[in-house]
N, CA, C and O of each residue as an XYZ file, in Angstrom:
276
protein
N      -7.289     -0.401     17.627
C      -6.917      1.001     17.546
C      -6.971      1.430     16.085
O      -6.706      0.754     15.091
N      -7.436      2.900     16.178
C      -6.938      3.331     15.001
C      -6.062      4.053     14.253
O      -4.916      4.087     14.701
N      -6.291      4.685     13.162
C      -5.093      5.791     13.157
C      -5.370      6.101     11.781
O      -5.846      5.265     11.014
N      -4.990      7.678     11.331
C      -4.843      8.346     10.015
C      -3.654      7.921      9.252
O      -2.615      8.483      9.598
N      -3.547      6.950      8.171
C      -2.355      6.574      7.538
C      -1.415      7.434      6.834
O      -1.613      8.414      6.117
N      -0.480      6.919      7.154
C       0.606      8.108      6.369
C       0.334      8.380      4.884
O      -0.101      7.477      4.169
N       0.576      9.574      4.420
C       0.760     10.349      3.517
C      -0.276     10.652      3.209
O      -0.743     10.362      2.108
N      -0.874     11.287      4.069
C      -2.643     11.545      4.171
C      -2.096     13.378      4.219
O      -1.175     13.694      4.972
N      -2.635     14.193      3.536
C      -2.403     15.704      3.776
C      -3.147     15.929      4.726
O      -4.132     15.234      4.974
N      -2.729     17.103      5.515
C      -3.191     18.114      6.451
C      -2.957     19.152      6.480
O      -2.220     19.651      5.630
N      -3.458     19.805      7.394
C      -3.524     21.196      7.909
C      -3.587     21.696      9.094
O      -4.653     21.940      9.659
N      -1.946     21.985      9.804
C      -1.979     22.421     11.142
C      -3.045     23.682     11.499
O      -3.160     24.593     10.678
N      -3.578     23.695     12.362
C      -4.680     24.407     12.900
C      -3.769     25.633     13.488
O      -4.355     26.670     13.177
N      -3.057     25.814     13.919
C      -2.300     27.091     14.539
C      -2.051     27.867     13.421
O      -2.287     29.074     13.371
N      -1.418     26.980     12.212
C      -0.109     28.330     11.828
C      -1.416     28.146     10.311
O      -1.529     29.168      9.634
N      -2.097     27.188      9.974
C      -2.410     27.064      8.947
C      -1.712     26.393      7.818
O      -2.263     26.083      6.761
N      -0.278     26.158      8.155
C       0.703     25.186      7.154
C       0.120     23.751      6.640
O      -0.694     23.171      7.358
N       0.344     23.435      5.963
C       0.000     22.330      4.697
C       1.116     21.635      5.083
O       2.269     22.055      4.994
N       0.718     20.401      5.582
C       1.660     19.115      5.696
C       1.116     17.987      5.233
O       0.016     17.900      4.688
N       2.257     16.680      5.548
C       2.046     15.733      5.010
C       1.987     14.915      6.481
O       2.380     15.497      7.492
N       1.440     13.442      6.557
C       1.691     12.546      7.637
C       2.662     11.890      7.259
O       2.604     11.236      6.217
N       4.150     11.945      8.307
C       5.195     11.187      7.530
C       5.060     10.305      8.817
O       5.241     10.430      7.606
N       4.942      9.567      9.926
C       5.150      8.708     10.690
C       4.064      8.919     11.476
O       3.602     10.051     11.621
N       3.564      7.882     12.044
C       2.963      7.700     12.982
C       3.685      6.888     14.398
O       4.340      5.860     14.231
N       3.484      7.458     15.716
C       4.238      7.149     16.548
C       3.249      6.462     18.212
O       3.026      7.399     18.978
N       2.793      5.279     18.668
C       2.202      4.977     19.299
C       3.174      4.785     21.002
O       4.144      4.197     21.481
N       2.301      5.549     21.295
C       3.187      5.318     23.425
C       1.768      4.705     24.115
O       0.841      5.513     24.067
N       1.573      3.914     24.501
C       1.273      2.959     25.405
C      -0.373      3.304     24.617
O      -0.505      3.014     23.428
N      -1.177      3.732     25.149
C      -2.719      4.359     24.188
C      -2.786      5.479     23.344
O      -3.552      5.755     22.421
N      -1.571      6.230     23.981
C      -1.572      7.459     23.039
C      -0.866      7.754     21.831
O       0.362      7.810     21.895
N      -1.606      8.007     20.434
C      -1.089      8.209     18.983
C      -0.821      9.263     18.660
O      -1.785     10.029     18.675
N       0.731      9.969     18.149
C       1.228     11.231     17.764
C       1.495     10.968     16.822
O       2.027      9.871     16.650
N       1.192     12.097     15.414
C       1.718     12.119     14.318
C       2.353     13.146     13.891
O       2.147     14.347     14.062
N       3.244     12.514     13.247
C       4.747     13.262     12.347
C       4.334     13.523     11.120
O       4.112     12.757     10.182
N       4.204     15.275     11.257
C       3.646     15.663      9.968
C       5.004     16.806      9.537
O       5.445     17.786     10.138
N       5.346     16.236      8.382
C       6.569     17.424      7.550
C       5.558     18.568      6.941
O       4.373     18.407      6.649
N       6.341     19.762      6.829
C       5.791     21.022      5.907
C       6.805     21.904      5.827
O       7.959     21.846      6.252
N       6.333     22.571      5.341
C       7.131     23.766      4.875
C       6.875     25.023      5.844
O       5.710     25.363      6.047
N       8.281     25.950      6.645
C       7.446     27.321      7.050
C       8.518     28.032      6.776
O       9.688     27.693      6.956
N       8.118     29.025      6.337
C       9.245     30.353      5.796
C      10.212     29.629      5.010
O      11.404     29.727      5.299
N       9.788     28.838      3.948
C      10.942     27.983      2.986
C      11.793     27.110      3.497
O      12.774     26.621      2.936
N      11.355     26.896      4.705
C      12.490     25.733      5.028
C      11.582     24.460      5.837
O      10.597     24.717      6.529
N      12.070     23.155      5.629
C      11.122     21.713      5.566
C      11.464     21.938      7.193
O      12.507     22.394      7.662
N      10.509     21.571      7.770
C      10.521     21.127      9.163
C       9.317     19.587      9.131
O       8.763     19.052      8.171
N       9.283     19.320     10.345
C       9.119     18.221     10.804
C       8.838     18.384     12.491
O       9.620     18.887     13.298
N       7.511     17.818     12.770
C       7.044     17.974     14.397
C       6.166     16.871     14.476
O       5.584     16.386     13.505
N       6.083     16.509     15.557
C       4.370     15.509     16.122
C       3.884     16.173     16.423
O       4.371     17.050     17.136
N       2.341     16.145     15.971
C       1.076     16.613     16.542
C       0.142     15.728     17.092
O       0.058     14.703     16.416
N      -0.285     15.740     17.664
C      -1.857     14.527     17.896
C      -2.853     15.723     17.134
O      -2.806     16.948     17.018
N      -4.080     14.261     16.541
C      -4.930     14.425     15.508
C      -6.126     15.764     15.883
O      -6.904     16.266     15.072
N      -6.036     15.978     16.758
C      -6.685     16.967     17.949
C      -5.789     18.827     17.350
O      -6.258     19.932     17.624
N      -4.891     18.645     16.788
C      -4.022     19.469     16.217
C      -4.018     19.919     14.572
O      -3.498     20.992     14.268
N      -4.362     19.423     13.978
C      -4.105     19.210     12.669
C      -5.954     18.964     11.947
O      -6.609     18.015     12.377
N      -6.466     19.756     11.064
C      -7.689     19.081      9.725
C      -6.879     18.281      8.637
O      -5.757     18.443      8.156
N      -7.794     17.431      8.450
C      -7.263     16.250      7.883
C      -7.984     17.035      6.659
O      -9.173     17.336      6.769
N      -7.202     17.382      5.416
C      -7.201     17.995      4.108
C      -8.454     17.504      3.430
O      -9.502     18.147      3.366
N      -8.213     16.119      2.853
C      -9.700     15.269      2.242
C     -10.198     14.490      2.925
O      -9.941     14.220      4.098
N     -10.929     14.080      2.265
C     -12.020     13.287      3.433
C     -11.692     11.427      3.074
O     -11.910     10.532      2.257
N     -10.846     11.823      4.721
C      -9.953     10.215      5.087
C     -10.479     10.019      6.487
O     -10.637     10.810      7.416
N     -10.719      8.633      6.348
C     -11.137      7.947      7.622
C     -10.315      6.946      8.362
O     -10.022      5.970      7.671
N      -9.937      6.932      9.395
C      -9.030      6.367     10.102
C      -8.994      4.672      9.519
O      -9.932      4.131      8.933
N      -8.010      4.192      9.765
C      -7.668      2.663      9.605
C      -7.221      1.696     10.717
O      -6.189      1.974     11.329
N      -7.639      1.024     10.906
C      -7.209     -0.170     11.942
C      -6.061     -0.779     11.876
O      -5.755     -1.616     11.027
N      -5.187     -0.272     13.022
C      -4.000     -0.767     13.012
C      -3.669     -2.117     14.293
O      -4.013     -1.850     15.445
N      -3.037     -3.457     14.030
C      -2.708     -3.864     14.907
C      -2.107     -5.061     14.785
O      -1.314     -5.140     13.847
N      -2.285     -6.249     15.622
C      -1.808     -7.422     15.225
C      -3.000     -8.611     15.308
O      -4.026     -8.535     15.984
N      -2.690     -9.457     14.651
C      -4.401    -10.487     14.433
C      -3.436    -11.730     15.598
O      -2.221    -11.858     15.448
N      -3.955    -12.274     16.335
C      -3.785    -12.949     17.395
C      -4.356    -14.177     16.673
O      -5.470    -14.056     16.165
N      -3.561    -15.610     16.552
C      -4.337    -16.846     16.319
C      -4.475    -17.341     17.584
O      -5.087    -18.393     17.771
């Protein structure tokens, strides 16, 4: 699997807000990320899946998992 590593900037696609990736959160195949920002001066905090959000610079996902001996 993969995934966009934290503290990667973005850009929610709805409102246009500038966030950060603060957590990444995995449920069984499906990956949601916890992106903080700012709206009307005050810090919020939501999950989006990556389907939600432009990824600011140009970052390419990373392989997350466990190595099996």
């Amino acid at each position: 699997m993969e995934v966009i590593p934290c503290g990667v900037e973005v850009v929610l696609k709805r409102a246009e807000y500038h966030g950060v990736i603060t957590c990444i959160s995995i449920r069984d195949n499906h990956v949601t990320y916890e992106v903080s920002y700012y709206e009307s001066g005050t810090y919020k905090s939501n999950y989006f899946c990556d389907y939600e959000f432009f990824v600011s610079a140009e970052q390419t996902k990373v392989p997350i998992g466990f190595r099996h001996i």
